[in-house]
C-alpha positions as CSV (number, residue, x, y, z in Angstrom):
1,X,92.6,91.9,84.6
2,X,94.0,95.2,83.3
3,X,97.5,94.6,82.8
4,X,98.3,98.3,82.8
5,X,96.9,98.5,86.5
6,X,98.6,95.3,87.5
7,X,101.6,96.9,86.5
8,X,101.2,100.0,88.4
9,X,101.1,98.1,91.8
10,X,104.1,97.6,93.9
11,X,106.5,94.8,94.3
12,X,105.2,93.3,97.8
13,X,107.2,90.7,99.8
14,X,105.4,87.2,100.6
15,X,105.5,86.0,103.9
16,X,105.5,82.3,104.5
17,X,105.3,81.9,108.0
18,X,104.5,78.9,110.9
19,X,101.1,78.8,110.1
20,X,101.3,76.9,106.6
21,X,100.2,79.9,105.1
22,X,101.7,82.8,102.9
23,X,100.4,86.2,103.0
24,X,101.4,89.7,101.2
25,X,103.2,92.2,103.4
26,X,103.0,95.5,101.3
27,X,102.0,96.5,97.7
28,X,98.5,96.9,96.6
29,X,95.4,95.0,94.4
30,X,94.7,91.3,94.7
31,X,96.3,89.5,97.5
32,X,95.6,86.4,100.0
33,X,95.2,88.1,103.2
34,X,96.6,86.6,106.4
35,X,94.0,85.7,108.2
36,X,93.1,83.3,105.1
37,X,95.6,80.9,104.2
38,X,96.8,79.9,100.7
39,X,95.0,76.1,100.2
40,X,97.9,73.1,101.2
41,X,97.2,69.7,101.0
42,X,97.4,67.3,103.8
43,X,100.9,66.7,103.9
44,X,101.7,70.5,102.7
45,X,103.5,70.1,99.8
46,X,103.8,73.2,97.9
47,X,102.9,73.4,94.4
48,X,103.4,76.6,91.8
49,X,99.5,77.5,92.2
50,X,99.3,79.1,95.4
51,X,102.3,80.8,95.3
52,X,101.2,82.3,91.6
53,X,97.8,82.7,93.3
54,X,99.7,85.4,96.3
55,X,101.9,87.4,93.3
56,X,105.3,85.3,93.6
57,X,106.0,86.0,89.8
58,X,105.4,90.2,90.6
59,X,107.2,89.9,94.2
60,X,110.2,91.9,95.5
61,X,111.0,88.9,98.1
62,X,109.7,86.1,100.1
63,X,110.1,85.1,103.7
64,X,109.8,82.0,104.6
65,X,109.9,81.2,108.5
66,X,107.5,77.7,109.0
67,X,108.6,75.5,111.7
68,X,109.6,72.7,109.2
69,X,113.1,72.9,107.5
70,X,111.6,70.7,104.5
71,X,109.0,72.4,103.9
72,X,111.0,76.3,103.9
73,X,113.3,74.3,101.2
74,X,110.3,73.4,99.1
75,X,108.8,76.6,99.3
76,X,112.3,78.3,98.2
77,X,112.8,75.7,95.5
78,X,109.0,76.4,93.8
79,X,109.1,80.2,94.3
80,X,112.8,80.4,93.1
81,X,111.9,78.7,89.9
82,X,108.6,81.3,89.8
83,X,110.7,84.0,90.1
84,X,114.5,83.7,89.5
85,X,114.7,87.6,90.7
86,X,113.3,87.3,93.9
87,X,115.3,87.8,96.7
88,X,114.1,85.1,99.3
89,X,114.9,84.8,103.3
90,X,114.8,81.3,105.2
91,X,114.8,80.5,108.2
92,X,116.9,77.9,109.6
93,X,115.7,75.5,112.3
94,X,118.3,72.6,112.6
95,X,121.7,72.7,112.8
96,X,122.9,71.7,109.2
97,X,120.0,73.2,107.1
98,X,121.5,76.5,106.3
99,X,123.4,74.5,103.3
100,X,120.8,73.4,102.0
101,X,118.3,76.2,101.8
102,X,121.0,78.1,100.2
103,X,121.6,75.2,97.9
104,X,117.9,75.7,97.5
105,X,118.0,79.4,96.1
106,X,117.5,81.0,99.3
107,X,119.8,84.7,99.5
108,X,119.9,84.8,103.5
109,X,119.5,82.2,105.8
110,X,118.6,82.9,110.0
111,X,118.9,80.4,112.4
112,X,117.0,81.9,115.4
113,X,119.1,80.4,117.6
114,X,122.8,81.5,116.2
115,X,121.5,84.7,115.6
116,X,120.2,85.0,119.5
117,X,123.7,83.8,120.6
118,X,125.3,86.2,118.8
119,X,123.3,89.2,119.8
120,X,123.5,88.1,123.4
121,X,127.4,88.8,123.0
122,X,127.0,91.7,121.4
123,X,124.7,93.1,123.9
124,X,127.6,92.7,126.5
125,X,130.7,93.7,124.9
126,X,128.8,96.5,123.2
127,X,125.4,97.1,124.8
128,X,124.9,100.7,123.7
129,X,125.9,100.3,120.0
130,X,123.8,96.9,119.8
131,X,120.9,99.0,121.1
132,X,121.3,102.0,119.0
133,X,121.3,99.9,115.8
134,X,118.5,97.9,116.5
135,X,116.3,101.1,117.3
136,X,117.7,102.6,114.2
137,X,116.7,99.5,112.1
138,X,113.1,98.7,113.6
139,X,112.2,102.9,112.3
140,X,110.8,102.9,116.3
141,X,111.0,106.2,118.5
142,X,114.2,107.3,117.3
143,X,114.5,110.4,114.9
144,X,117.2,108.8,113.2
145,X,117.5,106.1,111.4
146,X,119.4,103.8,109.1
147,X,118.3,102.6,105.1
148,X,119.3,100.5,102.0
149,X,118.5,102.5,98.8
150,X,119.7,101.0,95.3
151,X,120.6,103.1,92.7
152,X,118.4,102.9,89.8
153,X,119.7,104.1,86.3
154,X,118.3,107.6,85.4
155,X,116.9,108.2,89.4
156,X,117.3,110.7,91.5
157,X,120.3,109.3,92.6
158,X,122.2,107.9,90.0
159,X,125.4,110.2,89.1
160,X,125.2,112.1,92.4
161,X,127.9,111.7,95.1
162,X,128.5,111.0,98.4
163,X,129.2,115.0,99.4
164,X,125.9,116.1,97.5
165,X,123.8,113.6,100.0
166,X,125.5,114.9,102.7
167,X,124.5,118.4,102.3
168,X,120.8,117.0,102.0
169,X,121.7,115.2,105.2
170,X,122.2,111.8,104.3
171,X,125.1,110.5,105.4
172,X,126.5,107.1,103.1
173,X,127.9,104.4,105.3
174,X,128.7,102.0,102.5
175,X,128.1,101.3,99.3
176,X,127.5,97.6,98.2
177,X,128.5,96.5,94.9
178,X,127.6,92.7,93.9
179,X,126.4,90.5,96.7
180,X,128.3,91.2,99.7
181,X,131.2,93.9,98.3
182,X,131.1,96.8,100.9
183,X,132.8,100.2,100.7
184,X,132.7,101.2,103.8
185,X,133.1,105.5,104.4
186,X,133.4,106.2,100.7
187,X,134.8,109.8,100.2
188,X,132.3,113.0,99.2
189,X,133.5,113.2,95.4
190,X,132.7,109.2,95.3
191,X,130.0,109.3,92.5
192,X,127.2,106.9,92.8
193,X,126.4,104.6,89.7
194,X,123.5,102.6,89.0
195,X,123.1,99.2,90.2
196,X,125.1,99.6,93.2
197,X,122.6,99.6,97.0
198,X,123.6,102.5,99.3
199,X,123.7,102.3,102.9
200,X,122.8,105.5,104.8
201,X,121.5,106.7,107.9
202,X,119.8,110.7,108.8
203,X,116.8,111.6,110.4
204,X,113.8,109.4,109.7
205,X,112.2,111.7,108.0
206,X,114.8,112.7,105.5
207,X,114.9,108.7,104.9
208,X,111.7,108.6,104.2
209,X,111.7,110.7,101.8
210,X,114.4,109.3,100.6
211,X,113.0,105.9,99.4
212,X,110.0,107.7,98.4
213,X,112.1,109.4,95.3
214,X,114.9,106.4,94.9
């Protein structure tokens, strides 16, 4: 294999899903498709080959949604060790396992059931903001839309601020420094620095753009 094309392709995310398979969502070049699983053994335990075999070590992320809380936590365990940079989303069946995939290297844990209570109490306290975000987040119908973009040093973005977006119609909700350090509003002289994520929202098309360049 060239490694000079290899390095050319994107990052994709790896999907683990109920199926006891993993497939490549996004990116280019080699991949397992998802209609053809990665090999498991009968009592599908995990090992380092398949997930090497799908790209974990080039990956941006991994999801991993299989209806068996053991096996998500193996699967976060072996691609975490892969790939120490990869950010990697669980899912949570049972009441008590969201410890332990975290403990496991996972970044975000879902449990489809908290997360279903909580939108069903958002949808009735605040039924039109609940719907507006969730149409700005899935990039449906709407002609606006929201986005994460990270800074990267020397990019397009890095050393511009917050009232230099705005004039190109992006508006910053928050910047995010670390983990989970939000800025909420930040003022227009705020300059942007590199390694920090930016949360904006505009048209979709300006957004689009937007990622394209960041």
């Amino acid at each position: 294999m060239d490694e000079g094309r290899r390095s050319e392709w994107p990052r994709p995310w790896l999907t683990c899903a109920v199926t006891s398979s993993c497939a490549v969502t996004g990116g280019s070049g080699p991949r397992w498709p998802a209609s053809s699983p990665i090999p498991a053994n009968d009592s599908w335990s995990w090992t380092s080959i398949p997930l090497l075999e799908a790209g974990i070590a080039r990956a941006r992320g991994l999801i991993t949604t299989i209806d068996s809380d053991a096996n998500n936590v193996y699967v976060t365990l072996s691609a975490r060790a892969l790939n120490g940079g990869l950010f990697i989303v669980a899912r949570a069946n049972e009441e008590g396992s969201e410890a332990k995939l975290v403990q496991a290297g996972a970044d975000r844990v879902v449990s489809p059931y908290s997360r279903a209570g909580r939108q069903i109490a958002e949808l009735a306290v605040r039924p039109r903001v609940a719907d507006f975000i969730d149409s700005a987040l899935s990039h449906g119908e709407l002609a606006f839309s929201m986005e994460e973009v990270e800074i990267a040093r020397g990019g397009p973005l890095d050393g511009r601020t917050v009232g230099e977006l705005r004039d190109d119609g992006i508006f910053a909700l928050a910047i995010v420094r670390g983990d989970r350090d939000y800025e909420p509003n930040p003022a227009a002289d705020r300059v942007l620095v590199a390694g920090e994520n930016l949360i904006v929202s505009g048209s979709a098309e300006t957004l689009r753009d937007l990622r394209g360049r960041a």
